[in-house]
C-alpha positions as protocol buffer text, in pm:
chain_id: "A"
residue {
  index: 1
  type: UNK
  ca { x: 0 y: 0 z: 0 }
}
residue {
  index: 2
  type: UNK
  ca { x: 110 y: 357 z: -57 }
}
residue {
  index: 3
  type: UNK
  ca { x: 213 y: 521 z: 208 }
}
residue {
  index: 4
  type: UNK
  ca { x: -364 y: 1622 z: -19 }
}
residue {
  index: 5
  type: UNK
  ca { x: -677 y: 1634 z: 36 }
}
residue {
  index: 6
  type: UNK
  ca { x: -970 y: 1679 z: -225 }
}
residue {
  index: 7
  type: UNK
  ca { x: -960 y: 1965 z: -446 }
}
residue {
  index: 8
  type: UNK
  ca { x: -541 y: 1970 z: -456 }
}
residue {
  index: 9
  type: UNK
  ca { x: -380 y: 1988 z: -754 }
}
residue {
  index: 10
  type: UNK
  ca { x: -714 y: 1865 z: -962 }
}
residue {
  index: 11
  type: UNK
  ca { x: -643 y: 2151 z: -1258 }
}
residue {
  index: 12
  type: UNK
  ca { x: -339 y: 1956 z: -1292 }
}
residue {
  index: 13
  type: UNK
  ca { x: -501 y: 1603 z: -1294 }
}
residue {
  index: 14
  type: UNK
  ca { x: -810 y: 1705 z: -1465 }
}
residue {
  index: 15
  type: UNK
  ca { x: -541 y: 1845 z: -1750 }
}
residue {
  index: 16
  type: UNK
  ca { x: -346 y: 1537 z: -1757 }
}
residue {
  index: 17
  type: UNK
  ca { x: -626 y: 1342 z: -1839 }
}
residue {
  index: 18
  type: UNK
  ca { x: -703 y: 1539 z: -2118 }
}
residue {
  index: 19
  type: UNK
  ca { x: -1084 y: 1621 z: -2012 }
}
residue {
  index: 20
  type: UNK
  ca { x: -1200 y: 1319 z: -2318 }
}
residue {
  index: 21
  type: UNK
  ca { x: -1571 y: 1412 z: -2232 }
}
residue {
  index: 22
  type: UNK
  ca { x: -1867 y: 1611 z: -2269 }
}
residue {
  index: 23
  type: UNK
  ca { x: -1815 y: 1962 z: -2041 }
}
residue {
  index: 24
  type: UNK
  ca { x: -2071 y: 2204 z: -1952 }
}
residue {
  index: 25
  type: UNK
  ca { x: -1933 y: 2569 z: -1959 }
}
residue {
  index: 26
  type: UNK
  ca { x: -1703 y: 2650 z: -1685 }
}
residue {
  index: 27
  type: UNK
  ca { x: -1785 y: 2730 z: -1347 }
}
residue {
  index: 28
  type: UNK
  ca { x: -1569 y: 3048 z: -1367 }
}
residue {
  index: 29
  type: UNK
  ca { x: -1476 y: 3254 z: -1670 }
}
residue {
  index: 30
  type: UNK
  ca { x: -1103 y: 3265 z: -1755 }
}
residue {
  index: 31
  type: UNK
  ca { x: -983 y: 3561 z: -1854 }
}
residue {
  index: 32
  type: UNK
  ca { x: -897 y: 3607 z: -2247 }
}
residue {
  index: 33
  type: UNK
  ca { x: -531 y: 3547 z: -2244 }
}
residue {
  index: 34
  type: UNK
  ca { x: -609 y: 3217 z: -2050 }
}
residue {
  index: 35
  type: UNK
  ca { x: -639 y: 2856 z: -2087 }
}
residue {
  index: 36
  type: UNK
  ca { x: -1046 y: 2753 z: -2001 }
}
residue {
  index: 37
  type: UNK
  ca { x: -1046 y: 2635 z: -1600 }
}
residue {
  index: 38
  type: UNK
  ca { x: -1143 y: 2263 z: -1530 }
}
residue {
  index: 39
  type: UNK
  ca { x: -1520 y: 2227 z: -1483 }
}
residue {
  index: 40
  type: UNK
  ca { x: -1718 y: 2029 z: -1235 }
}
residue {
  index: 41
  type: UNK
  ca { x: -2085 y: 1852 z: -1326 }
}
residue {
  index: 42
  type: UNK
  ca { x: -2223 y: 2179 z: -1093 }
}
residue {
  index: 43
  type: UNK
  ca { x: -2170 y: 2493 z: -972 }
}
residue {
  index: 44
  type: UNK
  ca { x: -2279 y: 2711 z: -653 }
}
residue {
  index: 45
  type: UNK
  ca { x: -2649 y: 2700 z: -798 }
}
residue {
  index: 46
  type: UNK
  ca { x: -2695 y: 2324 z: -853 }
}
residue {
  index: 47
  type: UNK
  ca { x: -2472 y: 2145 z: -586 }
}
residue {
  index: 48
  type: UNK
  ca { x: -2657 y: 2077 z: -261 }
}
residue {
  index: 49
  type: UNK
  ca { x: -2674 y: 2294 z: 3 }
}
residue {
  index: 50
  type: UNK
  ca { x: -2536 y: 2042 z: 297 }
}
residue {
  index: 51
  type: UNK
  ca { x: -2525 y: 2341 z: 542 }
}
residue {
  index: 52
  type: UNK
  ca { x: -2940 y: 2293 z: 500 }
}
residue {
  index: 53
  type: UNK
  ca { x: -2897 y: 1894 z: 433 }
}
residue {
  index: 54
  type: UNK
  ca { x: -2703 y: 1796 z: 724 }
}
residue {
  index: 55
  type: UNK
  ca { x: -2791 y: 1805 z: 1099 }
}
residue {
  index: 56
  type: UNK
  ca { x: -2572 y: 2016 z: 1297 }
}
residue {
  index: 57
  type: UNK
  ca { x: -2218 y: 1959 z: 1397 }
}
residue {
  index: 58
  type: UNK
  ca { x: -2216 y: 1889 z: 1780 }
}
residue {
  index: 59
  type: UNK
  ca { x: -2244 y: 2138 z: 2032 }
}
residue {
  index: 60
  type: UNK
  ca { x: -1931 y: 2162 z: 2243 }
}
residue {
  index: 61
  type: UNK
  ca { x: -2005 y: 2002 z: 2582 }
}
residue {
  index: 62
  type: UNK
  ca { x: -2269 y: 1816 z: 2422 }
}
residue {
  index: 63
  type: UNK
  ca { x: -2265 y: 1416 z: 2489 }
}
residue {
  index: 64
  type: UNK
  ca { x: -2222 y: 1360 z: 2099 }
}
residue {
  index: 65
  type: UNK
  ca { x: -1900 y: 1561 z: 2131 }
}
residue {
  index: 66
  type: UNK
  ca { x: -1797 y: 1348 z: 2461 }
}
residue {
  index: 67
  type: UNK
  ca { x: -1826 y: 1034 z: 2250 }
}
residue {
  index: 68
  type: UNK
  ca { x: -1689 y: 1189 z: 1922 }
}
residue {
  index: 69
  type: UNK
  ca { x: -1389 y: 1233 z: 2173 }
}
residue {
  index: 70
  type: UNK
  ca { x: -1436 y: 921 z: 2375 }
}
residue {
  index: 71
  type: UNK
  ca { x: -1359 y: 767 z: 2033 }
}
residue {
  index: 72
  type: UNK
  ca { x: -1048 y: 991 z: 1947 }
}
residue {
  index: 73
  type: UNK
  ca { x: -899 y: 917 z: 2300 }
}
residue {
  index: 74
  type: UNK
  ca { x: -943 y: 516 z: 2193 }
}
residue {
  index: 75
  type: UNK
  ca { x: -815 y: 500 z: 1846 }
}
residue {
  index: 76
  type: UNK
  ca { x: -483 y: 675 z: 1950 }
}
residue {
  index: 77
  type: UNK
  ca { x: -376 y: 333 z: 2079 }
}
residue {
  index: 78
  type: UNK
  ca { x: -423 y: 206 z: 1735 }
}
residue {
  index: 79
  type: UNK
  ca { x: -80 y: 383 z: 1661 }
}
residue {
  index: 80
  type: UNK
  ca { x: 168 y: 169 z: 1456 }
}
residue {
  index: 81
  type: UNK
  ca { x: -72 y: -109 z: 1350 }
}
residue {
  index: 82
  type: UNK
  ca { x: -161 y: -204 z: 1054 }
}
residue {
  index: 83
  type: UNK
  ca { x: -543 y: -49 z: 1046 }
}
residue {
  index: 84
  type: UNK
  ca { x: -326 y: 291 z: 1176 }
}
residue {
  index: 85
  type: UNK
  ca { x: -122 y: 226 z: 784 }
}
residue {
  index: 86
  type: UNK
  ca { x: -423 y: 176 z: 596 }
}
residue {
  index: 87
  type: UNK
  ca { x: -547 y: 528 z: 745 }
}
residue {
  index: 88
  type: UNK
  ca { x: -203 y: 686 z: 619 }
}
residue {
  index: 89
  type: UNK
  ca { x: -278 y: 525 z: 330 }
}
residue {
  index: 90
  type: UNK
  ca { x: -557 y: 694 z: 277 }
}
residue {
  index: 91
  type: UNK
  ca { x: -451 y: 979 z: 350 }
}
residue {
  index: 92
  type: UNK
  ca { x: -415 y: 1132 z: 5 }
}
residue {
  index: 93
  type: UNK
  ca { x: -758 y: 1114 z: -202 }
}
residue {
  index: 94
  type: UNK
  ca { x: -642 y: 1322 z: -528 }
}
residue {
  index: 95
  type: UNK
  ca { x: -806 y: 1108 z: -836 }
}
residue {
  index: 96
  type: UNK
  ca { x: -539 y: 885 z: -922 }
}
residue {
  index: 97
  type: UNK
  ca { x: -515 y: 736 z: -599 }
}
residue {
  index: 98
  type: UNK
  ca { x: -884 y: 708 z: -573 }
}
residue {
  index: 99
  type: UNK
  ca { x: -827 y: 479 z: -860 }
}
residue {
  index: 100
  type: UNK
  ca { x: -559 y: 280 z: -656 }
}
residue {
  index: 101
  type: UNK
  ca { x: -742 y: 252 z: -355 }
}
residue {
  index: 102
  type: UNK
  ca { x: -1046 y: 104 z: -508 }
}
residue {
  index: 103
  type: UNK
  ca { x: -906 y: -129 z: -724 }
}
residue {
  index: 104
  type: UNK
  ca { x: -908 y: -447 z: -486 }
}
residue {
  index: 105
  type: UNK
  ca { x: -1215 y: -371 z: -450 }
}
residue {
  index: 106
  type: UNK
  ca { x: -1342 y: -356 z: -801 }
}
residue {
  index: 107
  type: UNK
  ca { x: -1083 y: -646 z: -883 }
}
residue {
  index: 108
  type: UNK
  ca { x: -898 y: -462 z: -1162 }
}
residue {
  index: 109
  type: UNK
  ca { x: -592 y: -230 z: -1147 }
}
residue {
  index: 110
  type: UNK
  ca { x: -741 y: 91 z: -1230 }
}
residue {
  index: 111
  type: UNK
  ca { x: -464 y: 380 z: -1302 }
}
residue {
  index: 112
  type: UNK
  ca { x: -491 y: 722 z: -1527 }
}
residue {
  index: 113
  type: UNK
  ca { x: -357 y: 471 z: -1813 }
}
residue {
  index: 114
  type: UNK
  ca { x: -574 y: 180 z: -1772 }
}
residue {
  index: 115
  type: UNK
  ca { x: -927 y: 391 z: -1688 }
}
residue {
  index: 116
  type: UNK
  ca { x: -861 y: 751 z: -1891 }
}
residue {
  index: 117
  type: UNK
  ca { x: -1246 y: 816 z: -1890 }
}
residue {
  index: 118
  type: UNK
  ca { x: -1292 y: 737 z: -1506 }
}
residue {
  index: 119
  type: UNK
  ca { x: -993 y: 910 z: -1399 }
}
residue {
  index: 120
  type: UNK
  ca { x: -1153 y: 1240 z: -1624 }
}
residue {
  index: 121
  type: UNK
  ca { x: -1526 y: 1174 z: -1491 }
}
residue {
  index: 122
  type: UNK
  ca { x: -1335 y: 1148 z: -1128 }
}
residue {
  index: 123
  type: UNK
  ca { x: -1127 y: 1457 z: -1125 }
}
residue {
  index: 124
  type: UNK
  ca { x: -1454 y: 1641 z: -1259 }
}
residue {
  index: 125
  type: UNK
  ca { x: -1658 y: 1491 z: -970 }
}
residue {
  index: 126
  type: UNK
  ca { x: -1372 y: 1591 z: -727 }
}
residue {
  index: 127
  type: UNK
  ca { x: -1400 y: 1935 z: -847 }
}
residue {
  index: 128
  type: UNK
  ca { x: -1734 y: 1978 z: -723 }
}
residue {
  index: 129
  type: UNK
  ca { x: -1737 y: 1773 z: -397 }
}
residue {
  index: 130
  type: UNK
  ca { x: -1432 y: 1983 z: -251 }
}
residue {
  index: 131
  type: UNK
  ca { x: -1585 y: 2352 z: -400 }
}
residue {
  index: 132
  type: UNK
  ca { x: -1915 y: 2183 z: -188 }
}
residue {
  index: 133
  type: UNK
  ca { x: -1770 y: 2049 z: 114 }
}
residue {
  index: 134
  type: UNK
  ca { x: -1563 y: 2385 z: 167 }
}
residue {
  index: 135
  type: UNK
  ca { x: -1874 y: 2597 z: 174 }
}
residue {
  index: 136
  type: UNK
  ca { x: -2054 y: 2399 z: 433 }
}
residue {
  index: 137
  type: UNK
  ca { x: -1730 y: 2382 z: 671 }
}
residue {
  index: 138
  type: UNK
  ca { x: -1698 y: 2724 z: 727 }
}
residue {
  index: 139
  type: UNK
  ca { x: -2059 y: 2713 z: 827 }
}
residue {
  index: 140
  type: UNK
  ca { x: -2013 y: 2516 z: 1126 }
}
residue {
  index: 141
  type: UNK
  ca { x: -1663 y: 2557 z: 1168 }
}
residue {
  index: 142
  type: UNK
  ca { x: -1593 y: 2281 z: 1438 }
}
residue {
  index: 143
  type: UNK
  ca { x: -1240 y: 2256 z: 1496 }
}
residue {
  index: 144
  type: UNK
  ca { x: -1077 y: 1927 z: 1423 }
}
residue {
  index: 145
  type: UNK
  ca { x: -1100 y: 1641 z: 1734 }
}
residue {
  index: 146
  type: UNK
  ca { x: -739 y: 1642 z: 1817 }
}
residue {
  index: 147
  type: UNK
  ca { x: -741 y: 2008 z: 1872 }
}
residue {
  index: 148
  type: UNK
  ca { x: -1054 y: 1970 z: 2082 }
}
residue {
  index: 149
  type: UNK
  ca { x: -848 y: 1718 z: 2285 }
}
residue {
  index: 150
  type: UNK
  ca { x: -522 y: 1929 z: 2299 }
}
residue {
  index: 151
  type: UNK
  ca { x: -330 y: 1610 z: 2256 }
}
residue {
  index: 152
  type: UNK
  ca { x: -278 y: 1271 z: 2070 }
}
residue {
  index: 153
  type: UNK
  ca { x: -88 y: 1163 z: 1787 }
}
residue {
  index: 154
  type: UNK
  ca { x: -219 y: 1150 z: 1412 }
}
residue {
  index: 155
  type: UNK
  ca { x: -140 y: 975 z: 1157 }
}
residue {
  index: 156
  type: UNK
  ca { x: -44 y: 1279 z: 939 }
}
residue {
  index: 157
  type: UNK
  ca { x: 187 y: 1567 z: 1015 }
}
residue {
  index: 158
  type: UNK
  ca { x: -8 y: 1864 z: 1183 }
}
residue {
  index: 159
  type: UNK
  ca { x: 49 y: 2215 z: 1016 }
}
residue {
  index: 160
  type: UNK
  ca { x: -119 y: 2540 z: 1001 }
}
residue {
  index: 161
  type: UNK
  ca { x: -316 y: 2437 z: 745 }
}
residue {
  index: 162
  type: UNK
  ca { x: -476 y: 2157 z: 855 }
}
residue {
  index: 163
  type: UNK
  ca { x: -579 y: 2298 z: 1173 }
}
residue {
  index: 164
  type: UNK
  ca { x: -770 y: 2556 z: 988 }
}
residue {
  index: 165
  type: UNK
  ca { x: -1009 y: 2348 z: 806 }
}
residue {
  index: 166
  type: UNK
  ca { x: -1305 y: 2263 z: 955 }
}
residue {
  index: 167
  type: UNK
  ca { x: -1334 y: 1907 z: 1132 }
}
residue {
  index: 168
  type: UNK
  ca { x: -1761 y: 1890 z: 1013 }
}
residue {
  index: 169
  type: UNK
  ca { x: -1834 y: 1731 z: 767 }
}
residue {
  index: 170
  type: UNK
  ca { x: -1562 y: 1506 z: 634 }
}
residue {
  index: 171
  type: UNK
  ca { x: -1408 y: 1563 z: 320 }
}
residue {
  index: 172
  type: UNK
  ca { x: -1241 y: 1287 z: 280 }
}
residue {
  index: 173
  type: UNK
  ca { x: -1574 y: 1077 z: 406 }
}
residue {
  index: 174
  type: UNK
  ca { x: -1789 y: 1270 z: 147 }
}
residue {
  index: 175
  type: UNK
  ca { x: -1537 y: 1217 z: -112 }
}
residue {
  index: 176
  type: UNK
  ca { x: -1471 y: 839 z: -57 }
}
residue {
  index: 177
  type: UNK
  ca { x: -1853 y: 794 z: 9 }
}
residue {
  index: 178
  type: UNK
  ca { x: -1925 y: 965 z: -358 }
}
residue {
  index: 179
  type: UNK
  ca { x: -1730 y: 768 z: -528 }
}
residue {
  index: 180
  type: UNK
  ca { x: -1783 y: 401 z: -375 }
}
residue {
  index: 181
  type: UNK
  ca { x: -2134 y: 476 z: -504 }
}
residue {
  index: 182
  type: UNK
  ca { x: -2023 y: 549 z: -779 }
}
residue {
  index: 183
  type: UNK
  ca { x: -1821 y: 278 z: -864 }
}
residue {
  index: 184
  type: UNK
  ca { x: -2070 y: 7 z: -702 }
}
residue {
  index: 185
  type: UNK
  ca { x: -2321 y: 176 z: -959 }
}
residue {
  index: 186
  type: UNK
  ca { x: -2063 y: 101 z: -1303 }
}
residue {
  index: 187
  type: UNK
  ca { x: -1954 y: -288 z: -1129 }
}
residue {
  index: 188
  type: UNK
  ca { x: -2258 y: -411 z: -912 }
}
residue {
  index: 189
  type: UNK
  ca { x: -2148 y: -723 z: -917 }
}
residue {
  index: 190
  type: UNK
  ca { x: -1866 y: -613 z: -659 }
}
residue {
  index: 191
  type: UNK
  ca { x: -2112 y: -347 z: -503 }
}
residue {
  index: 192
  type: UNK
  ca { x: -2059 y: -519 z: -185 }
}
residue {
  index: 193
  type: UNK
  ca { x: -1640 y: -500 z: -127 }
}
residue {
  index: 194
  type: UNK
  ca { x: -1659 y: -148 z: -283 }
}
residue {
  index: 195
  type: UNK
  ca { x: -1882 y: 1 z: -98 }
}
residue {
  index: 196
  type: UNK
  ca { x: -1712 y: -159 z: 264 }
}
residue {
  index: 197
  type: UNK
  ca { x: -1421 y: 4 z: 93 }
}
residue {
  index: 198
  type: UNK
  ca { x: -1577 y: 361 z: 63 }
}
residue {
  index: 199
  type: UNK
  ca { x: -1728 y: 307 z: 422 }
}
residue {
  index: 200
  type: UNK
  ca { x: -1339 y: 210 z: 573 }
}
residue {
  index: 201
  type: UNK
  ca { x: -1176 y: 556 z: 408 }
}
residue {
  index: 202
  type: UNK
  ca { x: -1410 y: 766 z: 587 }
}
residue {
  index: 203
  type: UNK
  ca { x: -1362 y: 576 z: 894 }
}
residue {
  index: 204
  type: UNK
  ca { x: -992 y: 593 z: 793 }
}
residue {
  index: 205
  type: UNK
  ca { x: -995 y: 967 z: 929 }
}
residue {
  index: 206
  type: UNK
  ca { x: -1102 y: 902 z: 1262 }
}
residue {
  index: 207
  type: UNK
  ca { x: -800 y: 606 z: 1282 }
}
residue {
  index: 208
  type: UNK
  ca { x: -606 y: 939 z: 1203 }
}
residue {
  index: 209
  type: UNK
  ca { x: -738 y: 1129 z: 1443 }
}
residue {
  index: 210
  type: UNK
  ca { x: -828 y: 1387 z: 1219 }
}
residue {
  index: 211
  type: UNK
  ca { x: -1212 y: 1385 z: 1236 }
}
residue {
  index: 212
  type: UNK
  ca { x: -1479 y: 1302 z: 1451 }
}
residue {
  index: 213
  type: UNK
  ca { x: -1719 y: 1031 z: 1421 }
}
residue {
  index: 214
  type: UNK
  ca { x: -1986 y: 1300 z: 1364 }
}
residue {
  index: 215
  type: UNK
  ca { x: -1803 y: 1451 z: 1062 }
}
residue {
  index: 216
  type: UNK
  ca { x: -1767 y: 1091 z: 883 }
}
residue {
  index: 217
  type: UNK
  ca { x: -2135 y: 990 z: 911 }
}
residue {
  index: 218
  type: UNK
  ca { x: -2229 y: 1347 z: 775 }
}
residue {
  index: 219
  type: UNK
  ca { x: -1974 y: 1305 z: 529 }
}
residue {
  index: 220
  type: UNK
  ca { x: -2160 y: 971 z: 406 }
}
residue {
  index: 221
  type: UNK
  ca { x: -2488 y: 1154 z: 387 }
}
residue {
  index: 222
  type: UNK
  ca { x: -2339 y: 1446 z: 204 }
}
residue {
  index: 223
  type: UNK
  ca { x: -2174 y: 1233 z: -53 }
}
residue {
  index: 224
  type: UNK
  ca { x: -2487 y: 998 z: -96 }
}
residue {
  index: 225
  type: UNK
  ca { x: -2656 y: 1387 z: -180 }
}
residue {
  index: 226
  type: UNK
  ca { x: -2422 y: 1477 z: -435 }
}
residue {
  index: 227
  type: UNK
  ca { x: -2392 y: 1187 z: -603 }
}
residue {
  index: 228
  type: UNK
  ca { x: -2764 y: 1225 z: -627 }
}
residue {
  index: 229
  type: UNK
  ca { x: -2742 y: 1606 z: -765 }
}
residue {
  index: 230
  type: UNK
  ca { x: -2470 y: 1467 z: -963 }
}
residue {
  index: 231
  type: UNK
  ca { x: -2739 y: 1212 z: -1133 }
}
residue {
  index: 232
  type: UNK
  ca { x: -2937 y: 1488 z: -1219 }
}
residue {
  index: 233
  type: UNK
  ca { x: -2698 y: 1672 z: -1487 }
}
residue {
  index: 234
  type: UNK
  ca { x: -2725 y: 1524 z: -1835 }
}
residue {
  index: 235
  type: UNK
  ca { x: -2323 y: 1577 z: -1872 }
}
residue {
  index: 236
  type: UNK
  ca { x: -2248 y: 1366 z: -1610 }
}
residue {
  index: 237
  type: UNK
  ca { x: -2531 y: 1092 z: -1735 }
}
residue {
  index: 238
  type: UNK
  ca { x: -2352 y: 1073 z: -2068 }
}
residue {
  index: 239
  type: UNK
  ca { x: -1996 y: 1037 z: -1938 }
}
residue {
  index: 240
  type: UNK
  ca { x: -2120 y: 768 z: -1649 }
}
residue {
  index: 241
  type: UNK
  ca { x: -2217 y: 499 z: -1952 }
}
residue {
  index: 242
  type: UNK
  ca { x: -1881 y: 610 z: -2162 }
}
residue {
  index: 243
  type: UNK
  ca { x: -1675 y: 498 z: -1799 }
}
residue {
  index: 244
  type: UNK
  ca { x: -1925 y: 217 z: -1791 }
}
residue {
  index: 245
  type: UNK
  ca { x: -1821 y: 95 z: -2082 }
}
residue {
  index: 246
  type: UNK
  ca { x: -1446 y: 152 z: -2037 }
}
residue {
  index: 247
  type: UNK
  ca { x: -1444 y: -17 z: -1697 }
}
residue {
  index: 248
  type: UNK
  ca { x: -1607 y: -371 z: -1817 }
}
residue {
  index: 249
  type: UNK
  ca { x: -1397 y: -364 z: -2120 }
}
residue {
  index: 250
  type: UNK
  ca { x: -1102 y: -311 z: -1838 }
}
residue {
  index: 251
  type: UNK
  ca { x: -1226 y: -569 z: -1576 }
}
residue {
  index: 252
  type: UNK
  ca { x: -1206 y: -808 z: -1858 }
}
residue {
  index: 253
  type: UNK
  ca { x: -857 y: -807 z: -2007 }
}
residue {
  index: 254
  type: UNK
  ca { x: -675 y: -576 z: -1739 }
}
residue {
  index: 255
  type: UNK
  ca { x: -400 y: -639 z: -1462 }
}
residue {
  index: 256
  type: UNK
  ca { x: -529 y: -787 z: -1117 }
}
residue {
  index: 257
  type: UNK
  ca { x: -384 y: -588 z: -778 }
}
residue {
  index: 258
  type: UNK
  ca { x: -190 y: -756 z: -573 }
}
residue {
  index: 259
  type: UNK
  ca { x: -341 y: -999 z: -359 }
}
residue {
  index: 260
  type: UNK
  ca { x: -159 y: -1013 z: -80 }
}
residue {
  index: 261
  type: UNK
  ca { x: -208 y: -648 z: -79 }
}
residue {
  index: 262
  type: UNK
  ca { x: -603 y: -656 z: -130 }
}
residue {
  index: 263
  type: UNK
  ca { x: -586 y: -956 z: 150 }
}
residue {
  index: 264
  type: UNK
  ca { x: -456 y: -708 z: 422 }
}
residue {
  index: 265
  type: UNK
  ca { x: -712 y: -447 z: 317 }
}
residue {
  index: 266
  type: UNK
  ca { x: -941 y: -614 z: 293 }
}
residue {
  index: 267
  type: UNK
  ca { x: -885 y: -766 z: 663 }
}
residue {
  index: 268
  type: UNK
  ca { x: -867 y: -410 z: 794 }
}
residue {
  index: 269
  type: UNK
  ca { x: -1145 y: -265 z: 606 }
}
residue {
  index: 270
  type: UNK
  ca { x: -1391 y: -558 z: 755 }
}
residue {
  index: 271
  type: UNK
  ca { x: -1479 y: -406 z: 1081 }
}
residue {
  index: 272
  type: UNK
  ca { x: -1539 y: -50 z: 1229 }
}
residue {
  index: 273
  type: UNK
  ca { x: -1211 y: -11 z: 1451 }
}
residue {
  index: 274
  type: UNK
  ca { x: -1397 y: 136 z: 1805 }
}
């Protein structure tokens, strides 16, 4: 397993994989001398509104914040094993390793090379989820569990920036949420390991020690909402069959992962780890 977060670098990955489908006009206007920005499916008018979706982040002294940090206090002694490596895994969530970490559980390699149209339909989607999930953090602006606690290791280094983003909901849980669904929608025959898969990443951040129990579950229902909005848009339709396609074609002649490496994952992706 490998060894940052949504919305990093995607003008750079959405470039690289040389946006092969149907767009709907950008989200921003470039200016004349420019090249045309990367596009989502939405924009500010269409995505949901998970500030009005969601139910509110917990209220400090509340008990859902005492067991949000009940389970932060446990999971530190996780440290070092090897559910704690699967979290750093996870840790990065830019499309192309979206594609890595998924593929035991679809049962094909899937890379930028091997999956062109899903890695452009992905770096589209990821466009939109981070724009979304950015909105609705500085709404309830909950600061992330380890600060809450003052102490604890995580499983990533802390910095400036990381502190400042909101702990409610998860990114990464909306994100990985998104696109299990998605993927369990274009393979349903493997619906099953993919979507234990999409459920484990989220609960890879708490492992971490980087969000709260709270923000993962309203991570999940935010990224069951905009896959739903997503549905909606004719665009994204279109390009869902043309990865369909792509991805059977794949599953049928391409390169299997590891198994000793999908063994391990899938022994620490099994079970919720508190």
């Amino acid at each position: 397993m490998r060894c940052t977060l949504i919305g990093l670098s995607l003008t750079g990955a959405l470039a690289a994989a040389g946006m092969a489908l149907a767009q709907p006009a950008a989200v921003v206007a470039p200016a004349p001398t420019s090249r045309p920005l990367p596009a989502g499916y939405l924009n500010a008018q269409t995505w949901p509104d998970a500030a009005q979706i969601l139910p509110p982040a917990p209220a400090t002294g509340s008990a859902r914040e005492a067991q949000d940090q009940a389970v932060f206090k446990a999971t530190r002694t996780l440290e070092g094993s090897p559910r704690w490596a699967l979290a750093q895994n996870d840790v990065p969530s830019l499309p192309g390793a979206m594609l890595t970490d998924f593929s035991c559980a679809v049962g094909v390699q899937m890379s930028p090379e091997a999956t062109p149209r899903l890695m452009t339909v992905l770096s589209r989607m990821g466009i939109d989820a981070s724009r979304q999930v950015s909105s609705v953090k500085d709404v309830f602006k909950r600061p992330r569990p380890y600060l809450i606690a003052g102490e604890g290791a995580i499983c990533t280094p802390k910095s400036d920036s990381l502190a400042a983003s909101p702990d409610y909901p998860s990114g990464h849980a909306t994100w990985g949420w998104a696109v299990a669904l998605f993927l369990a929608e274009l393979a349903p025959d493997r619906a099953t390991p993919i979507l234990v898969r999409g459920r484990a990443f989220g609960e890879s951040r708490v492992v971490c020690g980087v969000h709260s129990v709270s923000a993962i579950e309203a991570g999940r229902l935010n990224g069951g909402a905009i896959l739903a909005t997503w549905r909606g848009n004719p665009v994204f339709r279109a390009d869902l069959e043309a990865v369909r396609a792509e991805l059977e074609a794949v599953r049928k002649t391409g390169a299997k992962p590891d198994a000793a490496m999908c063994k391990v994952e899938a022994e620490q992706s099994a079970r919720t780890p508190w």
